[in-house]
C-alpha positions, 0 to 999 in steps of 0.5 A: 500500500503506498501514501501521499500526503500533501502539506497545507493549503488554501482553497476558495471553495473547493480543496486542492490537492488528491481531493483536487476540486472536490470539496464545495457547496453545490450551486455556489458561484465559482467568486464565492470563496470561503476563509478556509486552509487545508490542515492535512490531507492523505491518500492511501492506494492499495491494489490487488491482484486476482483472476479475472472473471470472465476468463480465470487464465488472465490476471485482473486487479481492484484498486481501492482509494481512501482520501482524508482531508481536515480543514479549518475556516476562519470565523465568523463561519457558517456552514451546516454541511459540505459535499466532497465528491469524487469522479472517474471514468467508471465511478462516482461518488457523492458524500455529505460531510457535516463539521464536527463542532465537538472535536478538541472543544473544551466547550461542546457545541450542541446545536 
């Protein structure tokens, strides 16, 4: 399995690096940017080797990909919920990702 990790970075409403544009809110304008850096971002690759199904004498592979990203956002900073999608030519997804008020608080957030 291999790693790459990218060092911070800063964004207008969309994250750079393995997650490149990935990270905004749906329908907002391209000017719209939000007061935010990226503070850690990493993506582990593994791929494995195996038989093909529709024919055992030849070799197939699956590859899985998982991405995290943590960012911070200057107050005042509004948001309820963000959307993180990811293309390719045979695969999409879609993920709603909601801040955690309560991480590393020593007041927790019950909103």
């Amino acid at each position: 399995m291999a790693a790459a990790a990218a060092g911070p970075g800063s964004f207008g409403g969309a994250l750079a690096g393995p997650l490149g544009g990935a990270l905004g809110v749906p329908g907002a304008k391209e000017s719209r940017a939000f007061n935010c850096h990226v503070e850690y971002e990493k993506t582990n690759r593994a791929r494995k080797h195996r038989p093909c199904l529709y024919d055992p004498s030849q070799v197939c592979f699956t590859e899985h990909t998982q991405s995290q990203a943590a960012w911070l956002c200057a107050k005042p900073f509004k948001v309820i919920c963000i959307f993180v999608s990811f293309l390719s030519f045979d695969y999409k997804l879609v993920q709603k990702v909601c801040p955690d008020y309560n991480f590393q608080s020593e007041h927790p957030y019950f909103g």
